[in-house]
N, C-alpha and C positions, 0 to 999 in steps of 0.2 A: 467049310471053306475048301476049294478045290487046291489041291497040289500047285507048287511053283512050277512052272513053265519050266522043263530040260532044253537045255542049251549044249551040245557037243562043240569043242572050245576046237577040236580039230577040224570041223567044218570048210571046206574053201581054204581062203585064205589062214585062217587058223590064227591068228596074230590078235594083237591086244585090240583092232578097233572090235571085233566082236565082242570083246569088254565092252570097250566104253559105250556104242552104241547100245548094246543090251539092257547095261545099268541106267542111261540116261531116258530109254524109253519106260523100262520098270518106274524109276521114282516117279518119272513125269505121271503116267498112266496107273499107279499104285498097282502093277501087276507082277505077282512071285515073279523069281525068277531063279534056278540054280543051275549053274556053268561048271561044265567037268572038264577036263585035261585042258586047262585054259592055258592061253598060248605052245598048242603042243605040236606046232610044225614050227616052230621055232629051236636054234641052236641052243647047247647048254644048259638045256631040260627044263625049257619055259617056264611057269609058273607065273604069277606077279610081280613086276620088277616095282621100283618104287614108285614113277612115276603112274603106274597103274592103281598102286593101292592107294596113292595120293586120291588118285579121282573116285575111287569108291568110298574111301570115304568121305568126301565129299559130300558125293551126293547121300549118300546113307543119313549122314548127318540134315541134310537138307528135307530128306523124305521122310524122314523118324523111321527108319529103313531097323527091321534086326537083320546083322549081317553077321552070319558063319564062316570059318574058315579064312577068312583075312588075313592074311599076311604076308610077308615078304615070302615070294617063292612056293606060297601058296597054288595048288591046280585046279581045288575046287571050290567055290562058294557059294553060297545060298542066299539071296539079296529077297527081303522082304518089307517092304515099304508100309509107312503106317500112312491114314486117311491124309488126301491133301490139305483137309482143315486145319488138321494137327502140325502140320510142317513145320520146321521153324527157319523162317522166311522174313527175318529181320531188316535185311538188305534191300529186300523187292521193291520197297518204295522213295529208294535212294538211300543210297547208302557205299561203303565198300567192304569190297570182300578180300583179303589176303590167303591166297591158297602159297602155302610154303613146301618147296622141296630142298632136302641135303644136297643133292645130288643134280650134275646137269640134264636132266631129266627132262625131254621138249617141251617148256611150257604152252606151244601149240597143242601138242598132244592132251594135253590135259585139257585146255579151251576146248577141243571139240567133245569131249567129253560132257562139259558141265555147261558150254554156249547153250542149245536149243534147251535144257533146263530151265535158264536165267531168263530165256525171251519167253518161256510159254507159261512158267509156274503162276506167274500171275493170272491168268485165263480163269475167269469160274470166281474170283473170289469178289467180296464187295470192293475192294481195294483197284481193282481191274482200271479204270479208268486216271489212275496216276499217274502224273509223267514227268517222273521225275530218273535222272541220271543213277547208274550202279556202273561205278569204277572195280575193274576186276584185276588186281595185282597179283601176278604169276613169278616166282621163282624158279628158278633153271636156267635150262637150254633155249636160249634165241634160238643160235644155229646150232643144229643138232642134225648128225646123216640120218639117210631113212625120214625126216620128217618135216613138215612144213616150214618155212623159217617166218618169223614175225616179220618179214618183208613181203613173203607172200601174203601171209594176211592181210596185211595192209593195202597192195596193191592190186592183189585179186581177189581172195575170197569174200571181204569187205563189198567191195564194187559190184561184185557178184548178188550178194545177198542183199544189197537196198534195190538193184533191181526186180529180183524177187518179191519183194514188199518187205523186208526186216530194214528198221530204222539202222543208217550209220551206224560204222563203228571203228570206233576213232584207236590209233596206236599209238602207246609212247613209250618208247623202249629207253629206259633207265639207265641199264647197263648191260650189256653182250655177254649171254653164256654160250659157253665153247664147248664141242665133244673131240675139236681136233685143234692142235698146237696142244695139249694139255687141258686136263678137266677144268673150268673155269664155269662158277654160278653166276647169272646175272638176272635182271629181271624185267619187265614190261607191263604195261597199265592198261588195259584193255577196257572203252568208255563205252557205255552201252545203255538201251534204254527197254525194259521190259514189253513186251504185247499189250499193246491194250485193248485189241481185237482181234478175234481168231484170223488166221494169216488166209488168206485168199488162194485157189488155186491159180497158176503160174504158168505162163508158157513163154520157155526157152527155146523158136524156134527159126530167127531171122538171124542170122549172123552178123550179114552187113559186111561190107571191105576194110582191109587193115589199113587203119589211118595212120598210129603211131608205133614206135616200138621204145619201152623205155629201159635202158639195162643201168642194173646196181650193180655195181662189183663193191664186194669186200676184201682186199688184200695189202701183203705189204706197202708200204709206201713205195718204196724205191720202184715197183711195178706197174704203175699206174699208167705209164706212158706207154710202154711196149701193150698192155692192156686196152687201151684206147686205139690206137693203132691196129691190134688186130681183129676189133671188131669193125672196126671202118673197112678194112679190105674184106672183112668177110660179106658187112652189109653191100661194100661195092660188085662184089661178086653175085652175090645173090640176093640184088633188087628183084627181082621180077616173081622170086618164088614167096617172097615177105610181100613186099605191097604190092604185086601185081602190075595194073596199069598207073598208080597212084605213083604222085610223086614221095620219096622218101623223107620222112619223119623222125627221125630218132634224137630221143635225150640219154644221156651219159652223165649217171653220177659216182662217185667213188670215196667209198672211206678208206682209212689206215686201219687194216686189222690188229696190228702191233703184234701179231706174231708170224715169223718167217714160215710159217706152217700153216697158214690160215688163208684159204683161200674161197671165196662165193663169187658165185656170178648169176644173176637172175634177168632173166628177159621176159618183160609184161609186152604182147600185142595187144592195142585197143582196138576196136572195131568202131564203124561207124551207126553202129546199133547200141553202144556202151558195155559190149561184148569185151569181157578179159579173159587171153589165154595166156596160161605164164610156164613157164620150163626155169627148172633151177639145177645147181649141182654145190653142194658142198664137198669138194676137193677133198677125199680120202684115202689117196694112193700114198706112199712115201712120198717127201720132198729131197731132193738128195741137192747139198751145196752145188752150185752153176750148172743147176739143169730147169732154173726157172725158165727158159723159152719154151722146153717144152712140155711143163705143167701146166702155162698160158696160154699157150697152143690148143693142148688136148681140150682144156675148158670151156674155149670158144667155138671149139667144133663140134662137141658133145650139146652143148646146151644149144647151139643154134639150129643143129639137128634136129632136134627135141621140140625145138620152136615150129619149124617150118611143118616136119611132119604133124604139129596140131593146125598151123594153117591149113596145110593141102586135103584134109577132108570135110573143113566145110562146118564142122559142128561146131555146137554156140559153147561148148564147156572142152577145159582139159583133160585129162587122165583124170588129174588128183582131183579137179573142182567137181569132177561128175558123181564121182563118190559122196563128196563133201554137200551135196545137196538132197542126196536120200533122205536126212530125218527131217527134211523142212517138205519134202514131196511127201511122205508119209504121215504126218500131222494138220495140213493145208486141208481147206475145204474144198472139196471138189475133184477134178481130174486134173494134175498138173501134169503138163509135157517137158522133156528136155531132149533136143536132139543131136545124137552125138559124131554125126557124121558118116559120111561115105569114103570107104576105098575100092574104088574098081567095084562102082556099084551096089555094095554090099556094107548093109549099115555096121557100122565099126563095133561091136561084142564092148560091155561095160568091161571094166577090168576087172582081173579075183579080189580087189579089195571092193570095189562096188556093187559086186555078184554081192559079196560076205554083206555087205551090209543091203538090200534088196534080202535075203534070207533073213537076217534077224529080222527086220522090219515087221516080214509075213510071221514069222512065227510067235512074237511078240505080241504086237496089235493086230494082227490079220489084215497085212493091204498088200495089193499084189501089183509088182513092176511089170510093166508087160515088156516084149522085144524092142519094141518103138521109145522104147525110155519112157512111157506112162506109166502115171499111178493115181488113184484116186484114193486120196487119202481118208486117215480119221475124221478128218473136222475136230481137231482136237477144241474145246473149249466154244464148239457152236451151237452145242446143247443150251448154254446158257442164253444165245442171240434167238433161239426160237427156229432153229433152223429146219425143217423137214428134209437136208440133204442127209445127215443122218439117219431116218427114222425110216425111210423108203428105201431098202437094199437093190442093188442095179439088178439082180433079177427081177424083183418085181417093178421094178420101172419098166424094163424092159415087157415086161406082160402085162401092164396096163397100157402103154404106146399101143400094141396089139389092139388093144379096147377102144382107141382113140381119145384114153384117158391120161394128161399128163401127170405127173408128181411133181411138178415146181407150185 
């Protein structure tokens, strides 16, 4: 048997999605894999923090994986998956699953982790055609900095991915974990319904004009009003760079965060293609007593900022969503497109966390991102459909077209 796959953990971006991405492609694909100085451009002397080693073993556990090296504060691992037959995969035909952390820990982070496992394990087996529901109950951090919040999911990367062909996926957030006002564990139900055919190549490439704009805020109660108010002057001020020639669309909803310290504010653009782009900010600066104006301030300027500049270039994905669709572009049958915009002409460079994942991907399964945001993927589980898209490699397609002979 050939040696696991090296992974250098300081790569790019350097950070834990090169974890999660790496381990989630290994169980799915049953291929070695060992990661050295993992998380090592990070503060504090990286290693595994919990919610990292949550999701290995997870999946470990999922893959009948022998894993070395695991532990908290852990650099290096060696993640080896046993045969997909052997799996234990209890869940897959309905069921739920409880992934537990101590600690606020982003249970987004962890979902992306174990999500494209859950939707593709089933692929290949005789069971493949059941359809039935897997409730996925996550402990930790809703809102957690640095990381997706369970609203984004909901309102964008959800929406995002049943466009792509992944069945709905539904959120029910239990109770709100905190990384700011004070550590607080909370938890959310993520509904979800496994593949039951290999997922289809995809193209993200019509944007379409911004129809709606819909903003959450999360914050004290007493704030809600000055909150509402300064996004109405912001959207008054700049209609023309949100919806353009459209007329203005915006809903406004607000909870009590119950702590004086706790501040979110999220902006979904919808398009009229069913295109979402979302911008968020969980509030991390100090709050100091009667300087709430201009914590409210800063919030609505940074995040609408954030908003417009994904308007003004045009692409069908955000920062964080363009990332977030690498391992479904890298498993899909065929050549999926995503396009992520222009500035001054020049198509907009993926970010280092979506470079970081575009590199595990290739080194992993071997599928390569091109500059255009293309990929032609594995065809994860279309061996079993009979497919010749795997079996003819695009070189030689390409040199039978030559011959005037096709490979479909």
């Amino acid at each position: 048997m050939a040696g696991p796959i090296h992974l250098e953990g300081t790569t790019l971006e350097g950070g834990g999605q090169l974890l999660r991405l790496a381990t989630c492609l290994s169980a799915l694909t049953s291929t070695p894999i060992s990661i050295t100085n993992i998380r090592g451009k990070r503060s504090g002397g990286g290693g595994l923090k919990a919610q990292h080693l949550t999701s290995v073993q997870w999946l470990g556990a999922a893959s009948n994986a022998r894993i070395s090296g695991a532990g908290l504060k852990s650099k290096e691992i060696t993640f080896t998956p046993g045969s997909r037959s052997t799996s234990g995969l209890e869940w897959r035909n309905g069921g739920e699953v409880h992934i537990k952390q101590s600690t606020p820990g982003s249970v987004n982070l962890v979902l992306q982790a174990v999500l494209p496992f859950m939707l593709f394990a089933n692929l290949g087996s005789e069971d493949a055609e059941v359809d039935e529901e897997v409730r996925v109950k996550i402990t930790g951090g809703t809102n957690v900095s640095n990381s997706p919040s369970c609203d984004y999911i909901e309102q964008v990367l959800s929406p995002m991915l049943s466009l792509v062909g992944i069945p709905p996926i539904e959120t029910q957030v239990l109770s709100r974990g905190w990384s700011q006002g004070g550590a607080r564990i909370g938890s959310v139900t993520y509904t979800l319904k496994p593949l039951r055919k290999p997922l289809p190549a995809f193209q993200l490439r019509d944007r379409g004009d911004i129809e709606t704009v819909r903003a959450t805020i999360i914050a004290p109660k007493n704030t809600e009003q000055q909150f509402r108010d300064e996004l109405d002057v912001m959207f008054e001020r700049r209609e023309a760079e949100v919806f353009g020639g459209r007329d203005p669309n915006v809903d406004t909803t607000f909870e009590d965060s119950k702590h004086e310290k706790r501040y979110y504010l999220l902006l979904v653009a919808t398009t009229t293609t069913g295109i979402r782009l979302g911008r968020d900010w969980l509030y991390d600066h100090g709050v100091r007593a009667g300087k709430t104006d201009t914590v409210i301030s800063s919030i609505v300027r940074k995040v609408s900022d954030d908003l417009i500049e994904e308007v003004e270039h045009g692409g069908c994905v955000d920062e964080y969503m363009r990332d977030q669709l690498v391992v479904f572009q890298a498993l899909a049958v065929g050549k999926s497109n995503v396009y992520g915009g222009k500035r001054k002409e020049v198509l907009v460079e993926p970010s280092l966390h979506a470079k970081t994942a575009h590199w595990v991907a290739n080194e992993v399964i071997n599928v390569y991102f091109d500059d255009d945001g293309g990929c032609k993927g594995l065809g994860f589980g279309a061996d079993t459909e009979g497919s010749t898209e795997l079996a003819i490699d695009e070189n030689l397609r390409e040199a039978l077209k030559k011959l005037k002979i096709t490979g479909d």
